[in-house]
SERO-4910 file (N, C-alpha, C, O; in steps of 0.05 Angstrom, whole numbers):
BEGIN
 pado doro    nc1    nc2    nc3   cac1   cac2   cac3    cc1    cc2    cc3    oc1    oc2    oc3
  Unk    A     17    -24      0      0      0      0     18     25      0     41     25      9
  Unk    A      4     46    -11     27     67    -13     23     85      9      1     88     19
  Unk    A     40     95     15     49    111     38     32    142     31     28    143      7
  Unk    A     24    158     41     12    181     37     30    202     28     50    201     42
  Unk    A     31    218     14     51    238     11     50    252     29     71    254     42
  Unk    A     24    270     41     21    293     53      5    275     87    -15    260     90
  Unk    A     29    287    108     20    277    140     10    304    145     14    326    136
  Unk    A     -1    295    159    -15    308    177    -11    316    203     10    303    204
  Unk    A    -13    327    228      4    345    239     -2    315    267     17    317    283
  Unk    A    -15    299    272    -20    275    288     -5    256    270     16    249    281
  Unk    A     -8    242    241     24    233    234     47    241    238     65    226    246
  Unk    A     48    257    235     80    275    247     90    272    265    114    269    268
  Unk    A     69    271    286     76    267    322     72    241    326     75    238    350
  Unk    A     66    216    315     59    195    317     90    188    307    100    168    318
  Unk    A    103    199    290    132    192    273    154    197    285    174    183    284
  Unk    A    151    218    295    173    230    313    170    222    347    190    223    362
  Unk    A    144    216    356    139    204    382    144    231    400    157    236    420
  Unk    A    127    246    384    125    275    411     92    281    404     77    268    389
  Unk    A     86    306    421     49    316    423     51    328    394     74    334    388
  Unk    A     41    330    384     26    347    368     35    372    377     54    380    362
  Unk    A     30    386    393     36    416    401     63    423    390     70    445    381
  Unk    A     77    404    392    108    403    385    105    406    354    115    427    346
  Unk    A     98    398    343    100    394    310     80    426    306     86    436    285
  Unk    A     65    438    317     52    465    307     69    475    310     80    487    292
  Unk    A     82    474    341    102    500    349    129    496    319    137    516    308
  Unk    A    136    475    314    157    467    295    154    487    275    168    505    268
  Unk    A    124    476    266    112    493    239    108    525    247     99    538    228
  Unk    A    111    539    265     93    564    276    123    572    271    124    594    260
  Unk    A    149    558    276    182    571    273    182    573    262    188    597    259
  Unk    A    178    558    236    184    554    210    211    537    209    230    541    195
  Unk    A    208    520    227    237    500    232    224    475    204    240    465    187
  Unk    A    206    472    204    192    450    180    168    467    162    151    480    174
  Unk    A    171    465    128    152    479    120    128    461    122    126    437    128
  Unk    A    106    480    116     75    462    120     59    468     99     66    486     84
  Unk    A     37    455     96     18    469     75    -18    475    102    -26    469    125
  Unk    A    -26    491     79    -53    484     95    -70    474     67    -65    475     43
  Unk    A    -91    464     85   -119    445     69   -139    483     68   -137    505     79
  Unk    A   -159    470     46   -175    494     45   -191    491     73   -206    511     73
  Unk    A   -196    478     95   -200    471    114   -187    488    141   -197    495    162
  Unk    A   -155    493    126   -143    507    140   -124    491    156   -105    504    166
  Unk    A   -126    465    161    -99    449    170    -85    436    161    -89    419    145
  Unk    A    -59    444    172    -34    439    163    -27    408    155    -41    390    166
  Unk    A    -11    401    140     -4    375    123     29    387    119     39    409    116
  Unk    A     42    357    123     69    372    118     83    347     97     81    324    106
  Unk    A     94    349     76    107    337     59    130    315     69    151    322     80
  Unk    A    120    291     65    130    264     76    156    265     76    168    260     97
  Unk    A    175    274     43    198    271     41    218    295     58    242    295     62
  Unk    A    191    323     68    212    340     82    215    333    122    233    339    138
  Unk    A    180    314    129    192    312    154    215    285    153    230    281    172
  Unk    A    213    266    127    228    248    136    269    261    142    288    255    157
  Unk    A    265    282    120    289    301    111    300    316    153    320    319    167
  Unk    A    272    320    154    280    332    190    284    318    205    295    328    225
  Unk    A    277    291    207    279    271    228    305    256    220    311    238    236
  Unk    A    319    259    200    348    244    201    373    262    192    396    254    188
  Unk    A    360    294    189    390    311    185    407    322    194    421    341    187
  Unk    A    405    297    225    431    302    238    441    272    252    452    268    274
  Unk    A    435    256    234    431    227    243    462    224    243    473    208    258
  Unk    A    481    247    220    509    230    208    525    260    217    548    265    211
  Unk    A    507    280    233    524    304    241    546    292    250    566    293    235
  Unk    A    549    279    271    567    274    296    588    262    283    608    276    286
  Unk    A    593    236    266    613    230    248    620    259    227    642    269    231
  Unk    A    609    269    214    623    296    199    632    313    217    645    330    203
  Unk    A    632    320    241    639    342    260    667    329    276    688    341    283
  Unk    A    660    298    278    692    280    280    707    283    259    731    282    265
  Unk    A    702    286    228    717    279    213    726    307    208    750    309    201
  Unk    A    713    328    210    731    358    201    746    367    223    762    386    221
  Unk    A    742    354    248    764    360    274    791    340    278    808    341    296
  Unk    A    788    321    256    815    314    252    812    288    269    831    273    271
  Unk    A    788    283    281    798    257    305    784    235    282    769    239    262
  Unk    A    798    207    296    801    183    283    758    169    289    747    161    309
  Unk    A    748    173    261    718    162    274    721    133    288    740    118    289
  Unk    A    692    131    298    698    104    311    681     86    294    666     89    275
  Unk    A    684     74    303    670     45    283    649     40    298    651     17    308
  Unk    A    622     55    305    599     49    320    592     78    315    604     94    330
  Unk    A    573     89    295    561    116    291    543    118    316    533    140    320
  Unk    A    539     99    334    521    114    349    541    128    375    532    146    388
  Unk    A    563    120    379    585    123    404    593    147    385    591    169    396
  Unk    A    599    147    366    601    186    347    580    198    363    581    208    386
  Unk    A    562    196    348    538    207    354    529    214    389    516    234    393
  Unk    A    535    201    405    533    209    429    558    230    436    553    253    442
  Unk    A    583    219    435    600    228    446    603    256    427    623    267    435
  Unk    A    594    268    409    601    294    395    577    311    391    581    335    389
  Unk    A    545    300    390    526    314    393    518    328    425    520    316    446
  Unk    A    510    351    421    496    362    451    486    391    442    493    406    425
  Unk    A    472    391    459    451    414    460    430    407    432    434    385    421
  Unk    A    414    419    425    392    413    409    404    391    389    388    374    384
  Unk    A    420    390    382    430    363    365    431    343    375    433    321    363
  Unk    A    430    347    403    424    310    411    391    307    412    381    286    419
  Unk    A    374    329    407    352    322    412    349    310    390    340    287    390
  Unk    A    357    325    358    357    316    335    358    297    331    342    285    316
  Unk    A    383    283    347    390    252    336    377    234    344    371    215    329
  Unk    A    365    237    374    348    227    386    310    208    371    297    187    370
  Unk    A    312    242    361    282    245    350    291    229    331    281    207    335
  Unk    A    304    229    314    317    214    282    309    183    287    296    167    274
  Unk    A    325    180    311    330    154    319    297    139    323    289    117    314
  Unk    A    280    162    345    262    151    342    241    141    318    227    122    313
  Unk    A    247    163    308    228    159    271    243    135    257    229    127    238
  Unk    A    260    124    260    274     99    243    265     83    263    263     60    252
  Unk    A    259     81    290    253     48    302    229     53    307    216     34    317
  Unk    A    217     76    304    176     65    304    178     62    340    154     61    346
  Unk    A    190     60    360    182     71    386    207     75    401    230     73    392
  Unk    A    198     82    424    226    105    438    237     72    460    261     74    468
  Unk    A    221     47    467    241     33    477    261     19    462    283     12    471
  Unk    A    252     17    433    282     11    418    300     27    417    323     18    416
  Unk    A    297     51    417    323     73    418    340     67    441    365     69    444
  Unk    A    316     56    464    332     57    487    350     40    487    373     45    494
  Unk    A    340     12    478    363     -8    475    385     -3    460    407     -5    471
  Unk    A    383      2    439    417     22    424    420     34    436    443     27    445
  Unk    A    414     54    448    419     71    482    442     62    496    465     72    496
  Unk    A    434     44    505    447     31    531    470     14    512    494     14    516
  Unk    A    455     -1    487    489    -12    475    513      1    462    532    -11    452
  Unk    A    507     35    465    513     65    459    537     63    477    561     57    471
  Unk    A    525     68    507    537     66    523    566     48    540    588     52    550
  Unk    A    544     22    533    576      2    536    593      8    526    615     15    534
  Unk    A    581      5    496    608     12    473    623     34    492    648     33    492
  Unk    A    611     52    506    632     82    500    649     70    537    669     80    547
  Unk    A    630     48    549    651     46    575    678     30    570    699     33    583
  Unk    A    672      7    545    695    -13    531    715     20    521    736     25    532
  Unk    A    708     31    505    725     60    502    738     64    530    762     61    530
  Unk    A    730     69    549    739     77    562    762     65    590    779     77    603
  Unk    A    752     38    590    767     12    597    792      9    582    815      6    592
  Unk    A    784     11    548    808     11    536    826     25    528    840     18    508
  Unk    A    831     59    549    847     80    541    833     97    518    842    119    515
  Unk    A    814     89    504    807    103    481    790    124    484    792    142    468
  Unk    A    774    126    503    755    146    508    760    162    535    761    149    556
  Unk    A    762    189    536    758    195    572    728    198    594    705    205    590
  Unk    A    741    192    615    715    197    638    698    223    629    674    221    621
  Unk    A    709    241    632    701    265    628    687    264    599    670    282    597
  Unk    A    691    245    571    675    250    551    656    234    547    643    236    527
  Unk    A    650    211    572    639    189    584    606    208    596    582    206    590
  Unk    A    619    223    611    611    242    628    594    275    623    579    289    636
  Unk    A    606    275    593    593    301    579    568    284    564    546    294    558
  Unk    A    577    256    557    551    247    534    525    241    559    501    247    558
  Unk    A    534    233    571    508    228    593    493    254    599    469    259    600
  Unk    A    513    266    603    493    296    613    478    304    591    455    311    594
  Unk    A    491    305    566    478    318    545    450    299    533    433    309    518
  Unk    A    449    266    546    432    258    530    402    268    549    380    276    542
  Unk    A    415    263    579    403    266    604    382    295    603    361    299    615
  Unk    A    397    313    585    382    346    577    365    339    565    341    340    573
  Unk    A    375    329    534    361    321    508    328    311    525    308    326    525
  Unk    A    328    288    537    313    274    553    290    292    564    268    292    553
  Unk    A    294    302    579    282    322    592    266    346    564    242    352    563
  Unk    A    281    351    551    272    376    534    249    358    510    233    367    494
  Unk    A    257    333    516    233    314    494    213    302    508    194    292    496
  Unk    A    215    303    537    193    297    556    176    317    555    152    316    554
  Unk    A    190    337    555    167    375    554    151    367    527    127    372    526
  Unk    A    163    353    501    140    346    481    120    330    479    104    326    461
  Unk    A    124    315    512    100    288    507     89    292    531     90    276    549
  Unk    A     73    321    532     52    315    551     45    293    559     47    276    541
  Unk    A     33    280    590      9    261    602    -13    272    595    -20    295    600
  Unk    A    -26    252    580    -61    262    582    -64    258    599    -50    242    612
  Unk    A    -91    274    607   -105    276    632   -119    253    645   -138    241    634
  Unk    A   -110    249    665   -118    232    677    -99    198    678   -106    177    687
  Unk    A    -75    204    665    -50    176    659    -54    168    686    -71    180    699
  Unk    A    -40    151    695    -37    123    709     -6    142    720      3    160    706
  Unk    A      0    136    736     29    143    754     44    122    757     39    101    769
  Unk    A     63    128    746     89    108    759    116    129    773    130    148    766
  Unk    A    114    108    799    135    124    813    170    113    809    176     89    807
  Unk    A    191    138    807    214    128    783    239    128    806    247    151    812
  Unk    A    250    111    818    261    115    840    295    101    830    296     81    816
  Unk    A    316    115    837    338    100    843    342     90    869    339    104    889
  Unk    A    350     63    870    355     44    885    379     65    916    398     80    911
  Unk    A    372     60    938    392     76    956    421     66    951    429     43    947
  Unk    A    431     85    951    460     80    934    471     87    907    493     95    898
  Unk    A    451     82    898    452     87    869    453    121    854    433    135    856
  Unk    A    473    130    843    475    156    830    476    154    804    490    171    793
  Unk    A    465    132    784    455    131    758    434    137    752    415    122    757
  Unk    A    431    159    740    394    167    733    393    164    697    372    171    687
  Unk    A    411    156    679    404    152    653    389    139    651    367    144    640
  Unk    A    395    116    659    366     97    654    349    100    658    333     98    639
  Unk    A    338    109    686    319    125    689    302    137    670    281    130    659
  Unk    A    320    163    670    307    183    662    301    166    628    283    176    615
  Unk    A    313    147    618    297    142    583    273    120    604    250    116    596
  Unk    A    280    110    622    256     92    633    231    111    631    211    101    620
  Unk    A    230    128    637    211    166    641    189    164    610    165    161    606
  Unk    A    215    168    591    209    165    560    192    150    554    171    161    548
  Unk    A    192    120    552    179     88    549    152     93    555    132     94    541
  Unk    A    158     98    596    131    100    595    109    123    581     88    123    569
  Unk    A    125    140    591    103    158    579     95    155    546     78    169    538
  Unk    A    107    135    528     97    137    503     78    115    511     60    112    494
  Unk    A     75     98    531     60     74    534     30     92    552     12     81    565
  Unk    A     33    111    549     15    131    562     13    128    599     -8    124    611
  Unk    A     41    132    611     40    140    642     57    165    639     74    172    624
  Unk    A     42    178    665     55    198    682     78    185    695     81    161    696
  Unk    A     92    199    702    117    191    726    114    214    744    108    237    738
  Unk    A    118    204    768    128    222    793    160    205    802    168    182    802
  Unk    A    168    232    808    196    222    796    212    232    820    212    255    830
  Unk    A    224    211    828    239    218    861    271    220    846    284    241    847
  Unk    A    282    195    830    310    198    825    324    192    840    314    180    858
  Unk    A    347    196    843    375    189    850    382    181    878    376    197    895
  Unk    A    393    160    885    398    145    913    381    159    934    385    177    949
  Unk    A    358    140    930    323    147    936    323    131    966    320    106    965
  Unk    A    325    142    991    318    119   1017    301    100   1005    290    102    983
  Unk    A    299     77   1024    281     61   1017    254     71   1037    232     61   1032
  Unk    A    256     85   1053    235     91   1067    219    111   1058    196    116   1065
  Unk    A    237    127   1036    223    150   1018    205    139    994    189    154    982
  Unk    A    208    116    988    195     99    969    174     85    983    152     86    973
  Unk    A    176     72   1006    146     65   1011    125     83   1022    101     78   1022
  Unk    A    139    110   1031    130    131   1039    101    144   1015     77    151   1018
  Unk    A    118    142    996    107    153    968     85    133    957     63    140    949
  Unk    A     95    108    959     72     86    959     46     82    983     23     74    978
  Unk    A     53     87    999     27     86   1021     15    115   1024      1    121   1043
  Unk    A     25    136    997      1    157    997    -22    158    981    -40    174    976
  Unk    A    -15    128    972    -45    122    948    -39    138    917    -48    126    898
  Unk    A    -26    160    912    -16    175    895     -6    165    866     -7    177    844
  Unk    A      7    129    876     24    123    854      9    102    848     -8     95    865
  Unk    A     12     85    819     -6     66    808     16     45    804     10     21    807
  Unk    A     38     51    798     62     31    791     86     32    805     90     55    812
  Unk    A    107     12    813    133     36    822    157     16    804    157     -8    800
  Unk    A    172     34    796    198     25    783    224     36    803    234     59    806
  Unk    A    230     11    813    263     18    819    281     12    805    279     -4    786
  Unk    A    311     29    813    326     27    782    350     23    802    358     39    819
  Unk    A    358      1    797    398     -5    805    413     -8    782    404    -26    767
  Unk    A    429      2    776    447     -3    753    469    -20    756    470    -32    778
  Unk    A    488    -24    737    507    -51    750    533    -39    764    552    -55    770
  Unk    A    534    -17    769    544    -10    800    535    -17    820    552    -22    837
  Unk    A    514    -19    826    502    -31    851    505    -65    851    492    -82    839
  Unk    A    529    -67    870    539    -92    869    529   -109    899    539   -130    905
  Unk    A    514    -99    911    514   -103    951    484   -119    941    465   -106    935
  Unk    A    484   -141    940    470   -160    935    441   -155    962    418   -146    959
  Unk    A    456   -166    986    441   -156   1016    429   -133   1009    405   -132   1003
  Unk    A    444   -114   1008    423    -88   1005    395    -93    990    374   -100   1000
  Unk    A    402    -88    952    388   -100    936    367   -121    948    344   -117    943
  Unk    A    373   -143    965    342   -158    963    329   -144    995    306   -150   1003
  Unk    A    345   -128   1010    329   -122   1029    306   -106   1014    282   -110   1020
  Unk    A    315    -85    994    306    -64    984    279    -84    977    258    -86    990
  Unk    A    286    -94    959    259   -109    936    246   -124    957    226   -133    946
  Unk    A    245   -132    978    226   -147   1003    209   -117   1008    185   -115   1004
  Unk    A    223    -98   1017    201    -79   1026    192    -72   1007    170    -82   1003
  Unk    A    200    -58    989    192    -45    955    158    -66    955    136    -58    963
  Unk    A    170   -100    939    143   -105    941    125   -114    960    105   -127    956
  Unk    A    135   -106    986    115   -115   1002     94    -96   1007     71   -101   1013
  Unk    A    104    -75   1004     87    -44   1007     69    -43    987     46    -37    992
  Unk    A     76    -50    961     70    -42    940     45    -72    940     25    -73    925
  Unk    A     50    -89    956     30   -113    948      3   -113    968    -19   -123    964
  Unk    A     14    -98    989      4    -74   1003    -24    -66    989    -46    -76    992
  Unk    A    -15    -50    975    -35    -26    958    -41    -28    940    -48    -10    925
  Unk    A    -41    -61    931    -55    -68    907    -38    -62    875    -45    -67    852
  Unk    A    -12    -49    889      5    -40    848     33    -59    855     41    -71    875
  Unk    A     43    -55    823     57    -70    821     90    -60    819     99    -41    807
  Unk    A    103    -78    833    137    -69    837    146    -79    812    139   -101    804
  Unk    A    167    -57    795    185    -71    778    214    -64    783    219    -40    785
  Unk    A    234    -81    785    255    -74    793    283    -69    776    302    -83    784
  Unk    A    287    -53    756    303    -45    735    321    -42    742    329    -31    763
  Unk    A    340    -56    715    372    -45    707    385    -70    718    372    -89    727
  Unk    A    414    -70    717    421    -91    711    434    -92    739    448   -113    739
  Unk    A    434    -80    760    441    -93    786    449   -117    796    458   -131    778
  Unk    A    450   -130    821    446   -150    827    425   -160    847    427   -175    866
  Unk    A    402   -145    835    368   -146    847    368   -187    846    380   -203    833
  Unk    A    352   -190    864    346   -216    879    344   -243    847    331   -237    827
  Unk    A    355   -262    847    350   -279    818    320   -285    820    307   -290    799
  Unk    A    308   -285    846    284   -302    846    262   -280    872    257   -283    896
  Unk    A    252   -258    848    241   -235    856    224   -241    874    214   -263    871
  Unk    A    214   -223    901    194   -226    931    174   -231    914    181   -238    891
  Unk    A    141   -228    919    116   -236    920    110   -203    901    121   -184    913
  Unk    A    102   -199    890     93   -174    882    110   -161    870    102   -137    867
  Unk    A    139   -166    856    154   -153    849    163   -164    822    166   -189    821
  Unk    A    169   -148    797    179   -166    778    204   -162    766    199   -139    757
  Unk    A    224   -166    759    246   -168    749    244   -152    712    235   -163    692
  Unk    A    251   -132    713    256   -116    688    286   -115    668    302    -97    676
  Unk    A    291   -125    654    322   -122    656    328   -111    622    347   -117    608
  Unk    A    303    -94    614    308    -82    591    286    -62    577    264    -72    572
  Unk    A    288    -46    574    270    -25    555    247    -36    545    226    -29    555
  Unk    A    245    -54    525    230    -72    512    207    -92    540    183    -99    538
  Unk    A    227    -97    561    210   -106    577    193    -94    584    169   -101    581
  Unk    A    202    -62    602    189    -47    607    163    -40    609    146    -42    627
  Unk    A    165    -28    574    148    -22    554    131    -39    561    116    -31    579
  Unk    A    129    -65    551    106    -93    553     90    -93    588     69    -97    598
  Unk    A    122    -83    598    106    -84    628     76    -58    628     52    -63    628
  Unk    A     85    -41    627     71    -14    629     51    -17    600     29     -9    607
  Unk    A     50    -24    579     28    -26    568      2    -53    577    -22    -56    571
  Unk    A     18    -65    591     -6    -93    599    -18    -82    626    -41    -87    633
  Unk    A     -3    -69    638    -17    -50    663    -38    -35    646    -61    -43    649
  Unk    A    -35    -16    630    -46     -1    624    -62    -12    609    -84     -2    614
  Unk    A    -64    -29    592    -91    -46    579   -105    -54    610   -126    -42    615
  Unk    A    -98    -68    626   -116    -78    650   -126    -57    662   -151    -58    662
  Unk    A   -115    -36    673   -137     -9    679   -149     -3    669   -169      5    682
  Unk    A   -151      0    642   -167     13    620   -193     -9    616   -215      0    610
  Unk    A   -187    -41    619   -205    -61    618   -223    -54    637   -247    -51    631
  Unk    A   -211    -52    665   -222    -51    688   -244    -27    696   -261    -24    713
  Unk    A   -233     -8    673   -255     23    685   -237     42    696   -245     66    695
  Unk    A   -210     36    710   -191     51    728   -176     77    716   -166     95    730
  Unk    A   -176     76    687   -157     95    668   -184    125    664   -179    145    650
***
């Protein structure tokens, strides 16, 4: 079947995985041209948003190659480590329009990342440029969350790092997922008490909770003390614990708690929640 020439300003945002408001304001810049219908709404030419959603897909390799440094053999470890500020949103958005949803980005994400810590294990990369790509994706993040409003009335998931824990990347693309799977987040972040987490759960407030240990969190004891209270509170109040990232969270998860150990999981987790509320009358 053939593809439409002319999207529409809800194709657009469906392509790029942001609101609508985002794609007027785009058109209102004149960052993308548009047409209008004798109707009066805008339609924008297939080959120019596909033209905006990947024209900075190969910046980061050309900005390596006219500064003289050696590219690397993984465009996306370019691409992190040399894009920032509105160009990582670019690449971002790009990325999302080529995989059709934002938890596949995340998984090249995170295999982004290794790649750039093997760099860095192996003399090839520094802390500090380890350290600028996180922050800059960590902005990007944030400035593409302001495009995907919660409709009114989403489902809450509460977004917690594990105590101890000072990795919020995951996180914060954990933030992303859901919200395209249509949740809100209330968002505690970074080496979160464990008493601040059931705290937040026994105010009735939250519908889901995601804790996040990354594979720095090596204290095994800690980790399953955490996930005993986590889902016990949470089994408590009727929602469900998921316990993210690649830690060393319990092999054989408490009563109420489930083991997440990837983007794609996530996703499936938080959309089967959200089909069951929506079954139930709760959404």
């Amino acid at each position: 079947m053939r593809e439409p020439r002319l999207l529409t300003t809800t194709d657009f945002a469906a392509l790029a995985g942001v609101g609508p408001s985002s794609v007027k304001r785009w058109a209102e810049q004149g960052v993308i041209p548009s047409l209008r219908t004798a109707g009066g709404h805008r339609r924008f030419e297939r080959d120019a948003v596909e033209r905006f959603l990947r024209q900075h897909h190969t910046q980061a390799a050309n900005l390596a190659a006219e500064s003289g440094k050696e590219p690397t053999a993984d465009p996306w470890v370019a691409s992190l480590l040399e894009n920032q500020g509105l160009e990582m949103d670019a690449f971002l958005l790009a990325e999302r329009a080529r995989a059709g949803a934002w938890y596949v980005v995340g998984e090249r994400l995170a295999e982004g990342f290794a790649a750039i810590g093997r760099g860095w294990r192996a003399g090839e990369i520094s802390i500090a440029q380890e350290h600028h790509a996180s922050e800059q994706v960590q902005r990007a993040l944030a400035r593409i969350l302001a495009m995907m409003p919660a409709p009114p009335g989403s489902p809450t998931c509460l977004l917690a790092c594990a105590q101890g824990d000072e990795h919020v990347l995951g996180l914060a693309f954990a933030e992303v997922c859901l919200r395209e799977a249509g949740w809100a987040a209330h968002w505690i972040g970074r080496n979160t008490p464990t008493d601040e987490i059931l705290h937040a759960v026994a105010s009735g407030t939250v519908d889901l909770v995601a804790v996040s240990a990354s594979a720095a969190c090596t204290d095994q004891a800690l980790l399953e003390e955490i996930a005993k209270r986590v889902a016990q509170a949470c089994a408590d109040n009727g929602i469900e614990c998921l316990l993210c990232g690649s830690g060393t969270w319990p092999l054989d998860p408490p009563a109420g708690a489930r083991r997440v150990q990837s983007f794609h999981e996530l996703h499936g987790a938080a959309a089967r929640l959200h089909e069951k509320r929506r079954r139930l009358g709760t959404d």
